[in-house]
C-alpha beads as a LAMMPS data file, in Angstrom:
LAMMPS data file: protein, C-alpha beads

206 atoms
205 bonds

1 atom types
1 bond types

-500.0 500.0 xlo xhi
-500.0 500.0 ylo yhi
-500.0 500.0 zlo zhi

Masses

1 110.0

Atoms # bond

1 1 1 337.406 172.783 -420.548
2 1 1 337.604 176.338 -419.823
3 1 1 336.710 178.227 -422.997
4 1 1 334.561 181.191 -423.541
5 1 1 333.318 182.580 -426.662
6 1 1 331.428 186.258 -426.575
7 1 1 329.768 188.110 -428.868
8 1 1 328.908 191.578 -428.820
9 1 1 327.466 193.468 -431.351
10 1 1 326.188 197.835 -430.654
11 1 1 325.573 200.278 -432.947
12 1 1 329.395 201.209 -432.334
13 1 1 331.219 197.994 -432.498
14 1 1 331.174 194.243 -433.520
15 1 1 333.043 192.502 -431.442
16 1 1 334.203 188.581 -430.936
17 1 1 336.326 187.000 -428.519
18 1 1 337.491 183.509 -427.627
19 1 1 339.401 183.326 -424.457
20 1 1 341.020 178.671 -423.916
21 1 1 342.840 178.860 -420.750
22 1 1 344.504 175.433 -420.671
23 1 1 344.531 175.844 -425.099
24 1 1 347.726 178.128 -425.513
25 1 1 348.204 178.979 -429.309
26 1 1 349.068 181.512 -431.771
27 1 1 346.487 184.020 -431.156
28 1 1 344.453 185.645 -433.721
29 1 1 343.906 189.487 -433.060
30 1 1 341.806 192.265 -435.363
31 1 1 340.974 194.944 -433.230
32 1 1 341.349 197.550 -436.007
33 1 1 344.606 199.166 -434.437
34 1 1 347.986 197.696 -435.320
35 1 1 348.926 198.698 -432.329
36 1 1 346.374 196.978 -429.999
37 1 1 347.043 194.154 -431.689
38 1 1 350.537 193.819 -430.677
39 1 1 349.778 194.689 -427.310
40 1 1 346.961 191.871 -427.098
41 1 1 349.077 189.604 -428.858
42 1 1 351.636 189.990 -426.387
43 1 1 349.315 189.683 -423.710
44 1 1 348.492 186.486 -424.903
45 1 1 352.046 185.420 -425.172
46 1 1 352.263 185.716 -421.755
47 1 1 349.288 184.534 -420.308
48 1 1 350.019 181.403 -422.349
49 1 1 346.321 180.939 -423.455
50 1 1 344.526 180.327 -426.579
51 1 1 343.134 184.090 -427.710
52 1 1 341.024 185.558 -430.501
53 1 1 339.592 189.240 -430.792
54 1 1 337.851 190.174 -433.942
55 1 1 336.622 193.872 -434.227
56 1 1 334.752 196.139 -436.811
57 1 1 334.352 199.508 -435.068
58 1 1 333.638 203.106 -435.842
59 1 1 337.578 203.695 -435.967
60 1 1 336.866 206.853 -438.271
61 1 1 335.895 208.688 -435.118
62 1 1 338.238 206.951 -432.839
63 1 1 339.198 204.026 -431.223
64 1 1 337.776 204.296 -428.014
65 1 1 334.141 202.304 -428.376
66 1 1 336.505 199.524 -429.888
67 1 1 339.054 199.573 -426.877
68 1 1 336.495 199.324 -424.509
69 1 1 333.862 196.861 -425.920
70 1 1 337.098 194.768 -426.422
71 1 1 337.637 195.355 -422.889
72 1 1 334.253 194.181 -421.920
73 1 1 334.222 191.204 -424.181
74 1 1 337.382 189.576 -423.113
75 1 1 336.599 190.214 -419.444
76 1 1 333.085 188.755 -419.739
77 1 1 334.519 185.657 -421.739
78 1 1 337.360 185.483 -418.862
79 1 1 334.627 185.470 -416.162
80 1 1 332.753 182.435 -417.982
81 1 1 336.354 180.466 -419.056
82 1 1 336.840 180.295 -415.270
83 1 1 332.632 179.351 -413.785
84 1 1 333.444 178.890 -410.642
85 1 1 336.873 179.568 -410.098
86 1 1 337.733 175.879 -408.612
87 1 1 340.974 174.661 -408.047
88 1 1 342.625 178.262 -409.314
89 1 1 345.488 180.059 -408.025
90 1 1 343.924 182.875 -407.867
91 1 1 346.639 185.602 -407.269
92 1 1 349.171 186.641 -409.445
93 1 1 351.438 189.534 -409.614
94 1 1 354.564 190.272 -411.715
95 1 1 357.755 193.232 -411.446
96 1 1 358.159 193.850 -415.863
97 1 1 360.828 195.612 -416.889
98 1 1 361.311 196.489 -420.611
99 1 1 364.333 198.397 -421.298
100 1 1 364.036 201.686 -418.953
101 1 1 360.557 200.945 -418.558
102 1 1 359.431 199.001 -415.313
103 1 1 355.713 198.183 -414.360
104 1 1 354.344 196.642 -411.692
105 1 1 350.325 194.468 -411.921
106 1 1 349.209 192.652 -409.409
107 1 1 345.362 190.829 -409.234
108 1 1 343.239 189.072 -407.810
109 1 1 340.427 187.003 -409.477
110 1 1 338.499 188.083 -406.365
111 1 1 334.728 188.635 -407.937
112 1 1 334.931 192.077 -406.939
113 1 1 335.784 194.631 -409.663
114 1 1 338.729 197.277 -409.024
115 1 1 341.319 198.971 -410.985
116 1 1 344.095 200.592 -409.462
117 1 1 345.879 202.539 -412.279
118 1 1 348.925 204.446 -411.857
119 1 1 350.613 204.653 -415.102
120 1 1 351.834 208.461 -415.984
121 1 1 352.880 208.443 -419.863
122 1 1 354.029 211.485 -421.919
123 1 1 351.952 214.954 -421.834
124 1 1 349.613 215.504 -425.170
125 1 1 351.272 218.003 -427.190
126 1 1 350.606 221.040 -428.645
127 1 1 349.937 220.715 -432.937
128 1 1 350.603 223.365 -435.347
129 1 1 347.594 225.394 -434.492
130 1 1 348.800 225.527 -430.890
131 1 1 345.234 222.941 -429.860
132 1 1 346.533 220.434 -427.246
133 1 1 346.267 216.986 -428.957
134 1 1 345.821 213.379 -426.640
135 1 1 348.952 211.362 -426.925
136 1 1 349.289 208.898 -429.204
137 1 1 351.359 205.683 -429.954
138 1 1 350.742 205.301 -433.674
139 1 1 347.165 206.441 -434.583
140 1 1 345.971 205.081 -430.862
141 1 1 345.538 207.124 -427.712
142 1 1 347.233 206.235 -425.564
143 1 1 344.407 206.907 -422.683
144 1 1 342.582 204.042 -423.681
145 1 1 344.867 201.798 -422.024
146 1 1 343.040 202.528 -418.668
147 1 1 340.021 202.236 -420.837
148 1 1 340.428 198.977 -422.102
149 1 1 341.676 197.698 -418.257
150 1 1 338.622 199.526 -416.567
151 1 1 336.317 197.466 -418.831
152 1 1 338.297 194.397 -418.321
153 1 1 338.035 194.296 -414.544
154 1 1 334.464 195.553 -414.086
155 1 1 332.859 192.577 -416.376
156 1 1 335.609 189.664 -415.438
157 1 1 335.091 190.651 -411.961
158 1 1 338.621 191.080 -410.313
159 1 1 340.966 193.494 -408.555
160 1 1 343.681 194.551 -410.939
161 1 1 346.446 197.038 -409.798
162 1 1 348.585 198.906 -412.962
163 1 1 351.602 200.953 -411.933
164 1 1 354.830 202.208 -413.365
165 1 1 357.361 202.355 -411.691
166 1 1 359.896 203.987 -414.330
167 1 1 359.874 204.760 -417.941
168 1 1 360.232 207.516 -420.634
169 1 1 359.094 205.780 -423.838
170 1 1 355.307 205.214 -424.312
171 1 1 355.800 202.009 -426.427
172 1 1 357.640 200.589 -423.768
173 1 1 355.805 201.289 -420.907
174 1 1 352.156 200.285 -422.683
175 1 1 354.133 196.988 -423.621
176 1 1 355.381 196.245 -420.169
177 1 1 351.860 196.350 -418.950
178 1 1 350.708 194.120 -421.340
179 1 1 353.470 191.812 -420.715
180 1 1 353.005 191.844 -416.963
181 1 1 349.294 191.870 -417.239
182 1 1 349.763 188.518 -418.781
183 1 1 352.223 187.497 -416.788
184 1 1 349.881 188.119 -413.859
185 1 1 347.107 186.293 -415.508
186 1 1 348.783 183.442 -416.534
187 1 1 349.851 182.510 -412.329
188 1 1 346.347 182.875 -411.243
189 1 1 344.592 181.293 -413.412
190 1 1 346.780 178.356 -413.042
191 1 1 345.259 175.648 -411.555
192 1 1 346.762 174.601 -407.818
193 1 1 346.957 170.642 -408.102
194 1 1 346.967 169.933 -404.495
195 1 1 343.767 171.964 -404.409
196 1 1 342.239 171.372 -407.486
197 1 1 338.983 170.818 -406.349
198 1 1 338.608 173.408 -403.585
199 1 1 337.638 177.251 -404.280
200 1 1 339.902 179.242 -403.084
201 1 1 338.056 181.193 -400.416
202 1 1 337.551 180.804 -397.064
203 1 1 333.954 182.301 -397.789
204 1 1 333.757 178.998 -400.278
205 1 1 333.114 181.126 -403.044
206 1 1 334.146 183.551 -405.430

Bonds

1 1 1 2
2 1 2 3
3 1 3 4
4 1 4 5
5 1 5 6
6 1 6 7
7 1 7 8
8 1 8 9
9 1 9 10
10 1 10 11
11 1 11 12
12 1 12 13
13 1 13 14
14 1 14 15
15 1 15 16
16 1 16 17
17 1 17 18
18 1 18 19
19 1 19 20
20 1 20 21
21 1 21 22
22 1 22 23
23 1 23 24
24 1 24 25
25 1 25 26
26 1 26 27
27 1 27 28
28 1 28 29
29 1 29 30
30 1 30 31
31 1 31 32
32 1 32 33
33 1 33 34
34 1 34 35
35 1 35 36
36 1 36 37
37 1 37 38
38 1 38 39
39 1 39 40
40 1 40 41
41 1 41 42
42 1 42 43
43 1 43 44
44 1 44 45
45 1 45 46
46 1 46 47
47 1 47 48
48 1 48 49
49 1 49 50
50 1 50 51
51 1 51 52
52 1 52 53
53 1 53 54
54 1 54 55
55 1 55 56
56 1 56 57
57 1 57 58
58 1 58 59
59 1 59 60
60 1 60 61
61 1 61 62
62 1 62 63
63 1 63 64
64 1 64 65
65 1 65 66
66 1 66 67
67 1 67 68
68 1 68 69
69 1 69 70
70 1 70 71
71 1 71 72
72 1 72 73
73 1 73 74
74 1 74 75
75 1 75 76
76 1 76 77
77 1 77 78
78 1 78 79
79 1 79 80
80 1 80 81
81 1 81 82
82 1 82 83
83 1 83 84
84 1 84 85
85 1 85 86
86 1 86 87
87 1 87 88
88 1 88 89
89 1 89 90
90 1 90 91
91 1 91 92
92 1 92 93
93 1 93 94
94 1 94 95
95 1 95 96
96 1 96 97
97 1 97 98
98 1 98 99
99 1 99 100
100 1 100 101
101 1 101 102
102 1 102 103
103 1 103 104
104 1 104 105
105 1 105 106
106 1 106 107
107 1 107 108
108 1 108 109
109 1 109 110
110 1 110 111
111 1 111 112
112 1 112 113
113 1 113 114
114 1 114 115
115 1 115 116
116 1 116 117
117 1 117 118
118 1 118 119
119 1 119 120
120 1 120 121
121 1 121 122
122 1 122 123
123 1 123 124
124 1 124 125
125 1 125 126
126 1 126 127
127 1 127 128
128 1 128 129
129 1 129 130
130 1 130 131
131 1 131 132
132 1 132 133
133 1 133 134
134 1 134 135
135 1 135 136
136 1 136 137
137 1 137 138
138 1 138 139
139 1 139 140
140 1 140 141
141 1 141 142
142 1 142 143
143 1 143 144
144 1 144 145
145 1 145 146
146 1 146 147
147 1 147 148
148 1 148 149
149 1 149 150
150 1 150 151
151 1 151 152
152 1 152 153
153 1 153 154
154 1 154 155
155 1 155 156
156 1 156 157
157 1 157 158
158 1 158 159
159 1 159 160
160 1 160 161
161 1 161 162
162 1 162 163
163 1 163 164
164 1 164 165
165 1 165 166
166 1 166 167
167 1 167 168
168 1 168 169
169 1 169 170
170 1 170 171
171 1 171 172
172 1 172 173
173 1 173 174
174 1 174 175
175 1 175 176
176 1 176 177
177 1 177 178
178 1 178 179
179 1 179 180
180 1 180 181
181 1 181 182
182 1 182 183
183 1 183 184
184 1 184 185
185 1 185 186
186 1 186 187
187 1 187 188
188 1 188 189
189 1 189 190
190 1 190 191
191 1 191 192
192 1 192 193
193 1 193 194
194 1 194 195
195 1 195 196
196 1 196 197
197 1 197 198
198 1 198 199
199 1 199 200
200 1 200 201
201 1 201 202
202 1 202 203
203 1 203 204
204 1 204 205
205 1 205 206
């Protein structure tokens, strides 16, 4: 059965995640951001596994410790889910578009960690004091989308390639790469069943 469970627990965040490949469910998601959990429940959706994140951060300074410990959780409990990586597609890749938004992910679940991010979403603005101010969607910056992915790929270990290809609205373009991210995810993690029982690698391992 390919489950995970992690637990990690700093002086910043206390983080647990259960990742069931082959268990799709309703997931269960309290990251401490409304909006991260829509985007990690749609992720789920998607990826068509069984997903829960549970989170108590230090939100009153921001949520960046969160997004990234989340980040490192769920890749490190992806890395375990799949041991040795048997029988797995491997690849996926998926073309999402969401209204005028269109985004473009692409992976491999190679055992070498790389992100390729190319997502350009609206300027910070200016508030009333005239101090530039990060963009937000809600109460979350939007910058730690590339946060959360960075920390995603460099603990589960894969090659994972972000870009938009159109798009105005921030909502939409964060939820298109969520929805293709699990898109993506959910083809190569599949399981090949004429090859079930071979890696696939011509090195014989991954």
């Amino acid at each position: 059965m390919r489950i995970a469970e992690v637990k990690r627990k700093t002086a910043e965040t206390d983080v647990r995640v259960k990742v069931d490949l082959d268990g799709y469910s309703d997931s269960v998601i309290d990251t401490g951001s409304g909006f991260f959990n829509h985007m990690l429940t749609l992720f789920a959706k998607f990826a068509k596994i069984g997903l829960e994140v549970g989170c108590a951060g230090d939100v009153d300074v921001d949520f960046h410790h969160s997004a990234e410990d989340i980040g490192i959780a769920l890749g490190d409990a992806f890395g375990k889910a799949l041991g040795d990586k048997k029988g797995i597609m491997r690849y996926g890749q998926c073309l999402m578009p969401m209204d005028e938004a269109l985004v473009m992910v692409a992976l491999d679940f190679s055992g070498r960690a790389y992100l390729g991010y190319d997502v350009e979403l609206r300027a910070s603005r200016l508030n009333d004091e005239g101090e530039e101010t990060r963009a937000k969607v809600g109460v979350f910056d939007t910058e730690l989308v590339e946060e959360f992915f960075f920390a995603f790929v460099r603990n589960g270990k894969l090659t994972l390639h972000v870009k938009k290809i159109s798009g105005k609205n921030t909502h939409h373009i964060i939820e298109a790469v969520f929805k293709a991210f699990g898109k993506a995810v959910r083809d190569a993690v599949g399981i090949d069943p004429e090859y079930a029982e071979e890696i696939p690698s011509t090195k014989g391992v991954l």
